[in-house]
N, C-alpha and C positions, 0 to 999 in steps of 0.2 A: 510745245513738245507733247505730243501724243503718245503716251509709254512713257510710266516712271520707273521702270525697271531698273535693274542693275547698270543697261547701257546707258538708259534717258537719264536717268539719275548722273552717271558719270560726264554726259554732256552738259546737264542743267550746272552741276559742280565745274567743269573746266569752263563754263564762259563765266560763272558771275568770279570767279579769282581770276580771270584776265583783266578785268577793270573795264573792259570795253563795254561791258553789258552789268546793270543792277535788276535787282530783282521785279523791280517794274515794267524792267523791259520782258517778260516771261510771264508765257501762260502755259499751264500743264492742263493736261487731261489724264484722268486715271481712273481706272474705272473698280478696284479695292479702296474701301472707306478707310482701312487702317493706312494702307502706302500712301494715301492722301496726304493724311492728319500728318503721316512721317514727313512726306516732302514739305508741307507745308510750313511747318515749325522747324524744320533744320536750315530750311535755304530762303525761307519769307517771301516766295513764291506763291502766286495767286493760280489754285484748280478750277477749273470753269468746263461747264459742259464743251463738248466737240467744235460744236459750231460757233460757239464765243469765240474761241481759241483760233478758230484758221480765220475767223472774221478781223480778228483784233493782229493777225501774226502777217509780216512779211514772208517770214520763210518759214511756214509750217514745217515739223520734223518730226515724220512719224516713225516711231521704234516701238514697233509690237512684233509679238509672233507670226509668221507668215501664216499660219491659219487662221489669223483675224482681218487679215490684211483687205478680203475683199466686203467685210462688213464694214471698217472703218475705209476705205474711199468712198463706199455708198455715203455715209452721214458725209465726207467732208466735199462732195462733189456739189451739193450749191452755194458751198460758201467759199469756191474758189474761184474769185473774181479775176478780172483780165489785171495781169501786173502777180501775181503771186506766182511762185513756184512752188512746187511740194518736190521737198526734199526725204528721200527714202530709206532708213537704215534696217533694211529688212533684208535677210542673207538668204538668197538665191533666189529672187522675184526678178526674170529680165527685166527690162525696162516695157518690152510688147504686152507685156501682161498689164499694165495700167491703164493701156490704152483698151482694154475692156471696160471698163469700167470709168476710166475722165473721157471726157471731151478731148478732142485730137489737138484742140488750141490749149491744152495746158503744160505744161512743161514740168516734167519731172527730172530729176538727176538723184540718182541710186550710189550711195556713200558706203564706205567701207571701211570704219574705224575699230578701233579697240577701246577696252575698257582702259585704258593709261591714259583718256580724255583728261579725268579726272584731276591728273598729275599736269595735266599740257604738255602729253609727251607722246601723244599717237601717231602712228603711222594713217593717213588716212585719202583711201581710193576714191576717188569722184571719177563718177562718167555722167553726163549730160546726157539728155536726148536730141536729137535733132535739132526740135525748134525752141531750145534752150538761150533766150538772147545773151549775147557775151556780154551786154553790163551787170545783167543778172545770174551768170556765172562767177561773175567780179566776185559779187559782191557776197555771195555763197562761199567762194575757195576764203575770201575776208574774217568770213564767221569763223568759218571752219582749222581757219589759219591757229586760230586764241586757241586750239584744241592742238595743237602739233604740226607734222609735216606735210603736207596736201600735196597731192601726184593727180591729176588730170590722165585717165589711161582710158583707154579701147573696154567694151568690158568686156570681152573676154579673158584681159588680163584681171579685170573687175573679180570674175568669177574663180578667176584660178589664186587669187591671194588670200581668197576665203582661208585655207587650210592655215595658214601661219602668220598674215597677220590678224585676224579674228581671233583666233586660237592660240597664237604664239604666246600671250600673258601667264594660260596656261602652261604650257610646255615649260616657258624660263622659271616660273613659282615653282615647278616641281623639281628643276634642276638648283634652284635657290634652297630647298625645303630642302634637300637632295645633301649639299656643299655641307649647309646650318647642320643637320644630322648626323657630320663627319665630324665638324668640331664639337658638336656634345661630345661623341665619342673618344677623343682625344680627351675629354676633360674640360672643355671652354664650355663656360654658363649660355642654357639654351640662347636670354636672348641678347648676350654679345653675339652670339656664335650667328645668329639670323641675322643681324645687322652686319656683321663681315662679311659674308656671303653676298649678300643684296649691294653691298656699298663696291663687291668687286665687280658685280654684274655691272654695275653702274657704272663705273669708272673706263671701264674693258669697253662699253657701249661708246660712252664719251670719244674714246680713241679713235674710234671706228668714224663715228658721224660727222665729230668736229675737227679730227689730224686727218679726215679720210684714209688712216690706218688701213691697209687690208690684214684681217683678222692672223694669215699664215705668218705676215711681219711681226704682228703680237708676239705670236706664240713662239716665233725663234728669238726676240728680246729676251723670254724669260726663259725660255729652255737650252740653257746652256749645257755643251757639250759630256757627258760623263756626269749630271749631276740629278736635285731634287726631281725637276718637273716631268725629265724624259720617265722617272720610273713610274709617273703621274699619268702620263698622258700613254703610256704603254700600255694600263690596266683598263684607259678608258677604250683603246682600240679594241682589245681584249670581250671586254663586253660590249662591244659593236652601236659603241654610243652615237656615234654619227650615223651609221646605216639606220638605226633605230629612230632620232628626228626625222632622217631624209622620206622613209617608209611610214611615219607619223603624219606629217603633212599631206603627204600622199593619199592613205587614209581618209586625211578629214575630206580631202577633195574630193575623193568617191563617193562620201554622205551628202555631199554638197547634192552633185550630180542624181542620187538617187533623190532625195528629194526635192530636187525642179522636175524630174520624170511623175513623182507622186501631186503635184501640184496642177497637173498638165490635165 
């Protein structure tokens, strides 16, 4: 793992609670001596310089900021032997752009998960490159699997999911933080009031993924004719709560875009 950030950190955390992977199986690279000392003593994970790490790693996974992106392929391009993939969690890097900098014989595949790794409950985008071989595609969507849901997509659907599901954690914490802030208001103890919130987002998600619910079915179970919900969901049309996510997304998608232009 190359980047212990908030993301690397939440993948390092969602494979060792799968059970499929212990701490032996992981090498990080980080290049802050305190987020070292951190990863190192909460998850018993071994730091090793760059090139230990892709030496010692099937599936190298780098998650740094895109403006480091082309310093770290420089160091990990001799220790990317025939048989490795490098796996990419860097948001808005084509896949054409690595081929600057590797060998045209290496194979990357560019991922697109969320911090809910963490939980094993991510939404998460793979695209391959070309000459990506299908057992080592296997065996990447496998990893990737102990982290949530894996979708194999085009990337330019790659690039268009950035805005929500990247960012989505955000959006629902603020619509959660949002819910919780209604029940303080009423009177309910902040942190029952956040756990009922959270526990409904959850349950309302559940419906959706596991009854394949569609969400409009939800909402006329419980918004029965003449009563609570409709004066509920009135308020939220009112303030243009939907147009507001759907223009949100959208949003991120344009920073997306402007910076693969700034990249360029």
């Amino acid at each position: 793992m190359i980047g212990a950030g908030n993301m690397g950190e939440a993948i390092i955390a969602g494979l060792l609670r799968s059970g499929l992977f212990q701490a032996k199986d992981v090498r990080v690279v980080e290049v802050l001596e305190p987020r070292r000392r951190y990863i190192s003593e909460t998850y018993g994970v071994e730091c090793v310089d760059i090139r230990k790490a892709v030496a010692f790693a099937d599936v190298p996974i780098v998650v740094v900021e895109p403006k480091r992106l082309k310093e770290v392929l420089e160091q990990v391009k001799p220790a990317l032997t025939p048989g490795k993939v490098l796996v990419s969690v860097v948001a808005g890097v084509p896949l054409e752009n690595y081929r600057r900098y590797l060998p045209k014989d290496v194979p990357v595949v560019r991922v697109l998960p969320n911090v809910t790794c963490i939980v094993r409950e991510a939404v998460i985008g793979v695209c391959p490159s070309e000459n990506t071989p299908k057992d080592k595609l296997e065996v990447i969507s496998l990893v990737l699997g102990q982290l949530g849901q894996v979708s194999v997509v085009d990337e330019k659907f790659l690039n268009l999911m950035t805005g929500f599901v990247g960012s989505g954690p955000a959006y629902v914490s603020v619509m959660i933080e949002a819910m919780a802030d209604a029940g303080v208001r009423l009177g309910i103890p902040k942190d029952k009031s956040l756990m009922m919130a959270a526990q409904t987002m959850l349950g309302t998600a559940k419906m959706v993924v596991e009854r394949k619910e569609y969400p409009a079915k939800i909402k006329d179970k419980v918004a029965t004719p003449g009563g609570i919900t409709v004066e509920g969901l009135l308020e939220l049309e009112k303030g243009g709560l939907r147009a507001t996510i759907i223009s949100a997304v959208g949003k991120a998608l344009d920073r997306t875009k402007e910076m693969e232009r700034e990249r360029q």
